[in-house]
Backbone as CSV, one residue per row, in Angstrom:
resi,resn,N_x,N_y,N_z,CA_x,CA_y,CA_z,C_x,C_y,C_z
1,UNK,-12.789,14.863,5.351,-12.257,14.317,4.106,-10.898,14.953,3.813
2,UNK,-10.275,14.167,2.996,-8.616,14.591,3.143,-8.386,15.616,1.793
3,UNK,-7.577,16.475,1.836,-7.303,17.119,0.300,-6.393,18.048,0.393
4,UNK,-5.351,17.531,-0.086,-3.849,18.278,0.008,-3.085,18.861,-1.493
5,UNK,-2.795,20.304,-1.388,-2.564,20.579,-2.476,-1.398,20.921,-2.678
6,UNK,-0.128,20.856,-3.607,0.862,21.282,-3.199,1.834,20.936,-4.706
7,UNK,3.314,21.117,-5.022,3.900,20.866,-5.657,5.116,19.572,-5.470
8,UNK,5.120,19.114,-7.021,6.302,18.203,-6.282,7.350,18.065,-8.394
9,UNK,8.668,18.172,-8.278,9.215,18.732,-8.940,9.535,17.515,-9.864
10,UNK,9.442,17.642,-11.374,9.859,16.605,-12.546,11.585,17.509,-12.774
11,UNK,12.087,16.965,-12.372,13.320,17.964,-12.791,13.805,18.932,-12.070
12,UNK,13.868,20.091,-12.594,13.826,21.298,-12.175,12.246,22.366,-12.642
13,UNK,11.262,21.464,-12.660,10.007,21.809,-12.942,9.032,21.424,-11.757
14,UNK,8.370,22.595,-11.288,7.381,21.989,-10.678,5.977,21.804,-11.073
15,UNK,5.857,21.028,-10.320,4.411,20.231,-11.276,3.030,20.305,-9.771
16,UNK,2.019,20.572,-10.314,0.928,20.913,-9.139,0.624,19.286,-8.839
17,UNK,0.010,19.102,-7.261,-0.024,17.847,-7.292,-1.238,17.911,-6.149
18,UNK,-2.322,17.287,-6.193,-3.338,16.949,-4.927,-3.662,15.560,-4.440
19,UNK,-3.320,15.413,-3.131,-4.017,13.938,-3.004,-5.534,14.441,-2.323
20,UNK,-6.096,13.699,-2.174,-7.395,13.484,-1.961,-8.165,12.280,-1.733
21,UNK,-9.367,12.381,-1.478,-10.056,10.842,-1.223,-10.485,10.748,-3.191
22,UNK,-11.137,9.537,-3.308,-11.735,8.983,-4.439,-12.837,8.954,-4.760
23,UNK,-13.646,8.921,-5.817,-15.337,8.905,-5.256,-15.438,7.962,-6.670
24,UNK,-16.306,7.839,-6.821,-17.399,6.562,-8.029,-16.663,7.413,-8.982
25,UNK,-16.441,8.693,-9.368,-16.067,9.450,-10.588,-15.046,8.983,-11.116
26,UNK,-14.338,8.400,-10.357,-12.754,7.762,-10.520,-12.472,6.797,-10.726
27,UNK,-13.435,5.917,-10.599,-13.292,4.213,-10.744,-12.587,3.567,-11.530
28,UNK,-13.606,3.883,-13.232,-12.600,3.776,-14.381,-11.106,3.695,-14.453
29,UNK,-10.998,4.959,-14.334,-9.599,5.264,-14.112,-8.483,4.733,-13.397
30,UNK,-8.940,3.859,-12.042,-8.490,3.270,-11.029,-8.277,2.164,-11.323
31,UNK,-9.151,1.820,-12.039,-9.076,0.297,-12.805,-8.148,0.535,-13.523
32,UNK,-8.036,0.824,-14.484,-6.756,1.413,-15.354,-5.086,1.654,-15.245
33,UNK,-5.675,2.304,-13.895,-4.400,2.286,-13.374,-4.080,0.954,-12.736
34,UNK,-4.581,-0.061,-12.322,-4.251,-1.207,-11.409,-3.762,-2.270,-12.504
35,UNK,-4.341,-2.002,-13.885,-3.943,-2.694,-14.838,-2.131,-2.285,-15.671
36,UNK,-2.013,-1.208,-15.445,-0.773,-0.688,-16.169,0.107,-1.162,-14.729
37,UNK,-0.214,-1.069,-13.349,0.451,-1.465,-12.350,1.145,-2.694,-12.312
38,UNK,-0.296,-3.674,-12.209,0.606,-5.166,-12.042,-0.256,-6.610,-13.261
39,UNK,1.059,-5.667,-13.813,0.786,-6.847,-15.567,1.025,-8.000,-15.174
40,UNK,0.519,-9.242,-16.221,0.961,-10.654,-15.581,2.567,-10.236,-15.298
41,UNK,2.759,-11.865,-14.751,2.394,-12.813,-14.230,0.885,-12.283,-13.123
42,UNK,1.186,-10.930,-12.521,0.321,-10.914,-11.320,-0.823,-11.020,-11.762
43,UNK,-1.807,-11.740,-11.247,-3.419,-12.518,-11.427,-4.371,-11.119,-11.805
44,UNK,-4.716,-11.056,-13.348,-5.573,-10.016,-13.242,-7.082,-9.857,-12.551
45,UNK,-7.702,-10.967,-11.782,-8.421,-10.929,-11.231,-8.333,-10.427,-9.909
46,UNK,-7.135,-10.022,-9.634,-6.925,-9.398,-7.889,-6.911,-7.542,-8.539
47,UNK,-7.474,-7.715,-10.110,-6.959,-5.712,-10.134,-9.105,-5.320,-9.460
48,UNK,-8.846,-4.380,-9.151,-9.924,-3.756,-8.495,-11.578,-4.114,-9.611
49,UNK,-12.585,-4.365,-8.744,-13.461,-4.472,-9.375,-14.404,-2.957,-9.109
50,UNK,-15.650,-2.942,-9.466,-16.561,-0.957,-9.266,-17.307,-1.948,-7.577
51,UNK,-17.155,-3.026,-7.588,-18.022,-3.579,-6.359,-16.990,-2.966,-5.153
52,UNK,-15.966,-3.786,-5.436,-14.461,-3.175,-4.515,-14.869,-1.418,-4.342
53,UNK,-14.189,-0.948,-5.754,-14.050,0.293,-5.217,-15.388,0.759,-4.440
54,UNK,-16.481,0.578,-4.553,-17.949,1.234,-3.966,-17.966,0.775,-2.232
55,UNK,-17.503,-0.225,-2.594,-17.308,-0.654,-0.913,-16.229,0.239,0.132
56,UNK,-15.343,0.736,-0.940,-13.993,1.541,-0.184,-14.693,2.610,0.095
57,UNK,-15.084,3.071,-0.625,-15.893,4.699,-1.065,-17.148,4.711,0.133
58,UNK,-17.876,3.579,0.876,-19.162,3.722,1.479,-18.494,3.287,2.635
59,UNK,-17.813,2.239,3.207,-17.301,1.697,4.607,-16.422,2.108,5.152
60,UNK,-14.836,2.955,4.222,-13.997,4.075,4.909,-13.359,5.110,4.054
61,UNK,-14.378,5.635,3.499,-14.053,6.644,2.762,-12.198,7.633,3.213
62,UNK,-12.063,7.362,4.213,-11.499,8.189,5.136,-9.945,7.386,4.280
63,UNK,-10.052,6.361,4.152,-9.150,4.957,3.520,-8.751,5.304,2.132
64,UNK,-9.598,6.086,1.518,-9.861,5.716,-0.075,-8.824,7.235,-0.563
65,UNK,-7.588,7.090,-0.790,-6.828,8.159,-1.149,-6.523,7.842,-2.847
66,UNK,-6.494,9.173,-3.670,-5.867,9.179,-4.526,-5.385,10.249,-4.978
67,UNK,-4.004,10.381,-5.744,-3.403,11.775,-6.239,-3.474,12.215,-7.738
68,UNK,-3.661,13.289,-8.125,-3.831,13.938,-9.390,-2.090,14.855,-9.536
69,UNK,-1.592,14.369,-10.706,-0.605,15.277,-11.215,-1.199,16.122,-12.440
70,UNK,-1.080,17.425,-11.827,-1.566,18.443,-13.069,-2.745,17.659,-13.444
71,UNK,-3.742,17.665,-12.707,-5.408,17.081,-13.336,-5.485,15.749,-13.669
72,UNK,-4.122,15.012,-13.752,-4.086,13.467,-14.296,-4.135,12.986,-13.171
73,UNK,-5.333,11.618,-12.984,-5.054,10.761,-12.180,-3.728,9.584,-12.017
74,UNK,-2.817,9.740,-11.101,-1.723,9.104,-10.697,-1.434,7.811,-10.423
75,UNK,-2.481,7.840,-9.170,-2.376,6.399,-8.514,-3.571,6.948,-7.388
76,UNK,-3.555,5.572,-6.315,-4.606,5.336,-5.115,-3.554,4.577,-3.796
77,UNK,-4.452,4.894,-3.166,-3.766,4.094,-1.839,-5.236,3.616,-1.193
78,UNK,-4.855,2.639,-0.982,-6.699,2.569,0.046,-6.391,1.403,1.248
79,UNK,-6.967,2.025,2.400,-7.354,0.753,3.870,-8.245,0.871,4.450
80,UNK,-8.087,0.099,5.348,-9.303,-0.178,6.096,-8.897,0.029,7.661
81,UNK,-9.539,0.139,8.546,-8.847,-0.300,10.294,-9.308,-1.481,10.563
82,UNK,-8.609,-2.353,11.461,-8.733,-3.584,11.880,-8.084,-3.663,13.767
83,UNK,-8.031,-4.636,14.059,-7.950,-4.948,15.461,-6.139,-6.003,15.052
84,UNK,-5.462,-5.305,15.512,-4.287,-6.654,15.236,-3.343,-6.365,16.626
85,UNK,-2.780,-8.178,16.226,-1.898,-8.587,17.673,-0.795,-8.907,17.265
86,UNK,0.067,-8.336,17.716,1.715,-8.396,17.142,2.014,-9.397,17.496
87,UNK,1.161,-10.705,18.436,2.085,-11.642,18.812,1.131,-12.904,17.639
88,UNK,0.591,-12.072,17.340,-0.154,-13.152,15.688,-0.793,-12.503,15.122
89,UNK,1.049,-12.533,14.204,1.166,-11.819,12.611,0.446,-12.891,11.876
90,UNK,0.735,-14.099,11.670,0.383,-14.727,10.487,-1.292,-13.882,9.707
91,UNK,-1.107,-14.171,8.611,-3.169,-13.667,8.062,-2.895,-13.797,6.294
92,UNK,-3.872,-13.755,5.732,-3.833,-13.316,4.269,-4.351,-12.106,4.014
93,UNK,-3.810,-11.727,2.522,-4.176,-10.555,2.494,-5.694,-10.692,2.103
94,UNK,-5.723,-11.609,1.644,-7.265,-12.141,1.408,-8.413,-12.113,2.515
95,UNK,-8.038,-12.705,3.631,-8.974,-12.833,4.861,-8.748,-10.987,5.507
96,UNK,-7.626,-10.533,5.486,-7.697,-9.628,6.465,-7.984,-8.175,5.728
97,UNK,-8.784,-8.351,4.351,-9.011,-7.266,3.326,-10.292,-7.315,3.009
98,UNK,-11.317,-8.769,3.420,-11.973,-9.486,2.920,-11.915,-9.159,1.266
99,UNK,-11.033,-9.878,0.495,-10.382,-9.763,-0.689,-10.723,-8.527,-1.668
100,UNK,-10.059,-7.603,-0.724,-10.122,-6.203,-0.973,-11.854,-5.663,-1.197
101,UNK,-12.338,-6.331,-0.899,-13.823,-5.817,-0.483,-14.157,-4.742,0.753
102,UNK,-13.106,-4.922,1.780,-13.133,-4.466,3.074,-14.363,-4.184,4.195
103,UNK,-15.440,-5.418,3.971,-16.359,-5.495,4.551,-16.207,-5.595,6.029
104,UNK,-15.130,-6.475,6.472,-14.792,-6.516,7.766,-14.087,-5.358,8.400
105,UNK,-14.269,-4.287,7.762,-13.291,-2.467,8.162,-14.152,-2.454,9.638
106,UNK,-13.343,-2.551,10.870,-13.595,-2.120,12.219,-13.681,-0.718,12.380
107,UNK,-14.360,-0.004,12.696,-14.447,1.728,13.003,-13.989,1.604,14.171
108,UNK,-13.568,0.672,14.929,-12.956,0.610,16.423,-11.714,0.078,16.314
109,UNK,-11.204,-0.082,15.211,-10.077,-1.159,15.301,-8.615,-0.446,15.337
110,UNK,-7.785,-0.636,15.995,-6.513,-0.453,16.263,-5.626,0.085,15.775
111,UNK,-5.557,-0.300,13.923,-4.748,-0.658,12.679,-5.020,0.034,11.612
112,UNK,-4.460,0.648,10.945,-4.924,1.215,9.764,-4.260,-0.001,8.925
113,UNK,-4.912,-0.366,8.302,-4.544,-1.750,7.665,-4.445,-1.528,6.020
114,UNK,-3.076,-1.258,5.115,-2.763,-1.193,3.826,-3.155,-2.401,2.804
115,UNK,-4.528,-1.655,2.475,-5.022,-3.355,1.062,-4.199,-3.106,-0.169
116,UNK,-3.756,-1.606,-0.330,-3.093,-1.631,-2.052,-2.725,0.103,-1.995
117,UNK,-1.446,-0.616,-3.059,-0.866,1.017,-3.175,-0.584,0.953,-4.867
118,UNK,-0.845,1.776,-5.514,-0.373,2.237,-6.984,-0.231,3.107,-7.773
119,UNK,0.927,3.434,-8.264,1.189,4.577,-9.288,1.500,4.164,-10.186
120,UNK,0.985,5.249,-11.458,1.386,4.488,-12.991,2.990,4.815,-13.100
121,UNK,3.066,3.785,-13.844,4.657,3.412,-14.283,5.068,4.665,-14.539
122,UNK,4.785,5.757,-14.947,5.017,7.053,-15.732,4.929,7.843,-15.015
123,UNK,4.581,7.853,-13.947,5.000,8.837,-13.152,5.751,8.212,-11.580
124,UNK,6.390,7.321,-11.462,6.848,6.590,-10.002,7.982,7.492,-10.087
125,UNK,8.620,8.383,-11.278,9.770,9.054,-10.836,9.961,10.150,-9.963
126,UNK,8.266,10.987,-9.477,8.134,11.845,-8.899,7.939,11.526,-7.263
127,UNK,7.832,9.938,-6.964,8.121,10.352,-5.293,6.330,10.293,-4.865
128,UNK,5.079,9.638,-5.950,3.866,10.163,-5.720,3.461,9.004,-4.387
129,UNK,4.281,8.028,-4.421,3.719,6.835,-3.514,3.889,7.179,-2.157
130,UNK,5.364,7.468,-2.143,6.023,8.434,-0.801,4.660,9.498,-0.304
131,UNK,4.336,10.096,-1.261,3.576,11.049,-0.618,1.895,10.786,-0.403
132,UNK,1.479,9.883,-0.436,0.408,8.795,-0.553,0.765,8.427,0.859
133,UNK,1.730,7.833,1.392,2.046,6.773,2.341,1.914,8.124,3.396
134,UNK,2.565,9.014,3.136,2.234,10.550,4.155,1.095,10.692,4.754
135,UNK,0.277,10.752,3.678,-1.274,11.199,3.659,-1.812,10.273,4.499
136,UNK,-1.529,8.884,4.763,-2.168,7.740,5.342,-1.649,7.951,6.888
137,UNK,-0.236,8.285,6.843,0.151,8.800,8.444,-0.427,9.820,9.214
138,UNK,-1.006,11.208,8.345,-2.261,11.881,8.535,-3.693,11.478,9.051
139,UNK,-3.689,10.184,8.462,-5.201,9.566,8.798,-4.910,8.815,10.251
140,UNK,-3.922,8.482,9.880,-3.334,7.280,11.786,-3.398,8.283,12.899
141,UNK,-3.061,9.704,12.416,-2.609,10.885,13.485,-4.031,11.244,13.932
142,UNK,-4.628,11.097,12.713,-5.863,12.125,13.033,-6.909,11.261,13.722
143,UNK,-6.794,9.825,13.419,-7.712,8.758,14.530,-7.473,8.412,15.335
144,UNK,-6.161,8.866,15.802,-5.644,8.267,17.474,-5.112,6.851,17.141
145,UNK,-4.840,6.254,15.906,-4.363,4.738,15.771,-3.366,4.279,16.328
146,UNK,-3.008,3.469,16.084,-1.101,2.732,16.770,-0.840,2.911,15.785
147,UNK,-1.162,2.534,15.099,0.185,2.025,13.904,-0.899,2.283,12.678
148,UNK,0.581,1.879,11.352,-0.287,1.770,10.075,0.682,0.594,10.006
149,UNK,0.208,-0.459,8.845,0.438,-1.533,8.550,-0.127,-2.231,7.699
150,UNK,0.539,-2.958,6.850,0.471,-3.746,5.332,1.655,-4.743,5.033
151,UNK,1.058,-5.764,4.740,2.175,-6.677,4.145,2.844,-6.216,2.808
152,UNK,4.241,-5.800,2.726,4.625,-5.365,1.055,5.267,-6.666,0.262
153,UNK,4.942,-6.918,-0.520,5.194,-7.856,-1.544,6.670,-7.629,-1.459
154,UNK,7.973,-8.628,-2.168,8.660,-8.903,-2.246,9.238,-9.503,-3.649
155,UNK,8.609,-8.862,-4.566,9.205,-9.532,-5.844,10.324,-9.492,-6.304
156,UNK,11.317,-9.257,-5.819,12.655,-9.320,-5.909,13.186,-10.628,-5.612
157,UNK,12.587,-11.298,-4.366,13.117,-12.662,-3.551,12.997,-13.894,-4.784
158,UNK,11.994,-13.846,-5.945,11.918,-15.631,-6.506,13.533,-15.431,-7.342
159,UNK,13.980,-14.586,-7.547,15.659,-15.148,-8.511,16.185,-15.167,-7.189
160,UNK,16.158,-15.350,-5.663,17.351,-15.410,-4.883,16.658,-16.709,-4.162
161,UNK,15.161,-17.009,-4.261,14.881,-18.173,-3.348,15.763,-19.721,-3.318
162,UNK,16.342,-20.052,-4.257,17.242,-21.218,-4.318,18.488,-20.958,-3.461
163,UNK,18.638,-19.391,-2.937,20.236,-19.842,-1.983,19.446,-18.598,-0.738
164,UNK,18.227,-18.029,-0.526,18.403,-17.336,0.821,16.885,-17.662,1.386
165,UNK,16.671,-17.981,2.093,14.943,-17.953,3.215,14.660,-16.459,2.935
166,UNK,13.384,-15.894,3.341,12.684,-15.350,2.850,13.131,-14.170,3.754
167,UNK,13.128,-14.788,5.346,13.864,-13.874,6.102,15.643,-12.805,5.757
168,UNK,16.672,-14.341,5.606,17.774,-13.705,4.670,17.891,-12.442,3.924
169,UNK,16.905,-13.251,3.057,16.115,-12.075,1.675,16.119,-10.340,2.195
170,UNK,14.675,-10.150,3.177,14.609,-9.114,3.783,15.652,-8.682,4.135
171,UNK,16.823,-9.245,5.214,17.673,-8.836,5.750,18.636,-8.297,5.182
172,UNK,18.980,-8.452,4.099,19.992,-7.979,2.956,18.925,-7.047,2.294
173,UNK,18.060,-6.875,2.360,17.081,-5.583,1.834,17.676,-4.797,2.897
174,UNK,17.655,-5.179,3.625,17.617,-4.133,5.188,18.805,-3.298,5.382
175,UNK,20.081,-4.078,5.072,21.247,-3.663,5.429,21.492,-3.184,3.915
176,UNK,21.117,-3.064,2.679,21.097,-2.253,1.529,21.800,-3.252,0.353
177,UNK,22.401,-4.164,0.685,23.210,-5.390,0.001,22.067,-5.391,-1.211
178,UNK,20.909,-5.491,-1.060,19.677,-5.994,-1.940,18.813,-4.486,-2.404
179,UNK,18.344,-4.775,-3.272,17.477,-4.085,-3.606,15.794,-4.593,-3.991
180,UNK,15.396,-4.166,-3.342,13.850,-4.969,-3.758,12.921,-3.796,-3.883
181,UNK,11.686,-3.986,-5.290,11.232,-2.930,-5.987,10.218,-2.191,-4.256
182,UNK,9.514,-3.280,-3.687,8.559,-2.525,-2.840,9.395,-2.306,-1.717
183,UNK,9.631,-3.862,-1.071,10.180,-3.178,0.256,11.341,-2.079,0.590
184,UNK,12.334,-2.225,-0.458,12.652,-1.040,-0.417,12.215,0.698,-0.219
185,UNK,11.112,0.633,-1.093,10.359,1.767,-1.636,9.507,1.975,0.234
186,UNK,9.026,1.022,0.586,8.442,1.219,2.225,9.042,1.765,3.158
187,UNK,10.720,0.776,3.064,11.764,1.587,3.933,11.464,3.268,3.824
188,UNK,11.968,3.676,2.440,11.904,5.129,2.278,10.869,5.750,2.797
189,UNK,9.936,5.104,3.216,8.529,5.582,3.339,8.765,5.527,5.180
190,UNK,9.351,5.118,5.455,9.549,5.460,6.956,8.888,4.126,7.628
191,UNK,8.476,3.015,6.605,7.707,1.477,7.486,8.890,0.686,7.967
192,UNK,8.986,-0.217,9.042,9.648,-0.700,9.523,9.051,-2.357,9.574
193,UNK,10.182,-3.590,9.299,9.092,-4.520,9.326,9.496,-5.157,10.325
194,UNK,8.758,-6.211,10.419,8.249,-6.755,12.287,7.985,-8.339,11.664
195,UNK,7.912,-8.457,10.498,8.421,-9.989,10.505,7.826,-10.381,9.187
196,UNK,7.778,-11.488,8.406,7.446,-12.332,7.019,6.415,-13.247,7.771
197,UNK,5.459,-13.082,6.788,4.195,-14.230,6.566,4.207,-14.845,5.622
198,UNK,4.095,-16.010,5.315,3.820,-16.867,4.510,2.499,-17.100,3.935
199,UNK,2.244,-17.942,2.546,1.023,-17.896,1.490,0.073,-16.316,2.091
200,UNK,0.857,-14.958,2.359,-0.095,-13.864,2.353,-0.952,-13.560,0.831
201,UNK,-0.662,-13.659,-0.589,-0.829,-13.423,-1.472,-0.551,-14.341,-2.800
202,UNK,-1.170,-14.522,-3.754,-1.321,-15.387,-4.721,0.031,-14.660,-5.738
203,UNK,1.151,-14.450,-5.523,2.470,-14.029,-5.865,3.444,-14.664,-6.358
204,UNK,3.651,-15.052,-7.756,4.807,-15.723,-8.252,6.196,-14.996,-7.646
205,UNK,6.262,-14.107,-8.325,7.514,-12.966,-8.226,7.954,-12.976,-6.528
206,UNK,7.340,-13.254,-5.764,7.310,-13.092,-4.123,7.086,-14.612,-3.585
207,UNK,7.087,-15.328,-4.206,7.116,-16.838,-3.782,5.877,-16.961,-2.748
208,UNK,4.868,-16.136,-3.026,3.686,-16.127,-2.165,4.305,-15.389,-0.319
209,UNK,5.725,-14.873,-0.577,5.198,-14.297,0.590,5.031,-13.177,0.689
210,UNK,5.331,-12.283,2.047,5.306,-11.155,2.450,6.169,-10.279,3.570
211,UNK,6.368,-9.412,3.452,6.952,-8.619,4.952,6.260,-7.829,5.609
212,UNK,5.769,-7.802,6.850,4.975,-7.375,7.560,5.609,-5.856,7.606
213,UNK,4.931,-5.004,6.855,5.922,-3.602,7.369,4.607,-2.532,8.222
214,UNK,5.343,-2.024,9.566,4.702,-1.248,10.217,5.084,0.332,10.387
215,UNK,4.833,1.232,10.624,4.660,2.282,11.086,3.523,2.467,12.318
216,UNK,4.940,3.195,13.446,3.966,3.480,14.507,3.370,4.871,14.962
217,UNK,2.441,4.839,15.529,1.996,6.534,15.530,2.386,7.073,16.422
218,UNK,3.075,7.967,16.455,4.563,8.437,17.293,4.350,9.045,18.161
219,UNK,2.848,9.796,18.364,2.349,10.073,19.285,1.234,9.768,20.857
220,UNK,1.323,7.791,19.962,0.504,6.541,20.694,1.960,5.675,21.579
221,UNK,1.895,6.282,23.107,3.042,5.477,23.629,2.558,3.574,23.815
């Protein structure tokens, strides 16, 4: 089980910080947080249900990360492993999460596969997601995986969809012209993407799509 303790600075203050796995104790809270995360437009029926989280918590515990600032719960990160083929990306996040249920989690599978990442609005200034996305490269290292991988939303693209393709879009993320709230935030995180899927997610703000962003495990030739 994972549990990392360490500091990370508000200022010129440092502040104690642990990630860790999640257990039933936390649920509430998780919920809570998924709600201050993604206010409408985004569908409040995609925020975490106690069925969801119990399923994360019993099928890959190993998946189920979350961080405490100074005793406050922060945010979560949670996946699953899966079997995937770079030469067919297309999927939903729906089918390939079984809609964040993660019943279909392979203990043999290839992929550390990203269903959801979140920090409360009130604390995203400290860098807690960055260090979440760490913790998950820990788990890829420590299972022998290829890669980690998640489609990141794109809500930046619906005010530019009338003059750029979705690809465009990314690409001016890429070269820095753009700014976009997630994929940006992935870049920093060291993910690299490998291509856009289409209807991945029920997403106004993202015109329903996605960018396939990967990280490979650097020690899997």
């Amino acid at each position: 089980m994972y549990h990392s303790q360490f500091y990370v600075f508000d200022g010129n203050m440092p502040v104690p910080v642990v990630v860790r796995n999640y257990t039933s104790k936390d649920f509430d809270e998780l919920i809570q947080i998924q709600s201050e995360c993604f206010p409408p437009p985004f569908p409040s029926e995609l925020w975490w249900n106690i069925e969801q989280l119990t399923n994360h918590v019993t099928y890959f515990p190993e998946g189920a990360l979350c961080i405490e600032v100074d005793g406050v719960l922060a945010g979560s990160l949670t996946a699953l492993c899966v079997n995937f083929d770079p030469n067919h990306m297309e999927h939903k996040w729906e089918d390939i999460t079984d809609n964040g249920y993660i019943t279909n989690h392979n203990p043999s599978g290839d992929t550390l596969y990203i269903v959801d990442i979140s920090v409360r609005p009130s604390f995203r200034k400290l860098g807690l997601g960055k260090l979440m996305m760490q913790a998950m490269y820990h788990v890829v290292i420590q299972k022998k995986l290829v890669r980690l991988l998640g489609g990141g939303r794109m809500p930046g693209y619906q005010k530019k969809a009338d003059t750029m393709t979705p690809d465009q879009y990314l690409q001016e993320v890429i070269t820095g012209k753009l700014k976009d709230p997630v994929i940006t935030f992935l870049l920093r995180c060291g993910r690299l993407p490998i291509g856009i899927v289409e209807n991945y997610l029920d997403d106004v703000e993202s015109c329903n799509y996605a960018a396939l962003m990967e990280w490979k495990n650097p020690f899997i030739k």
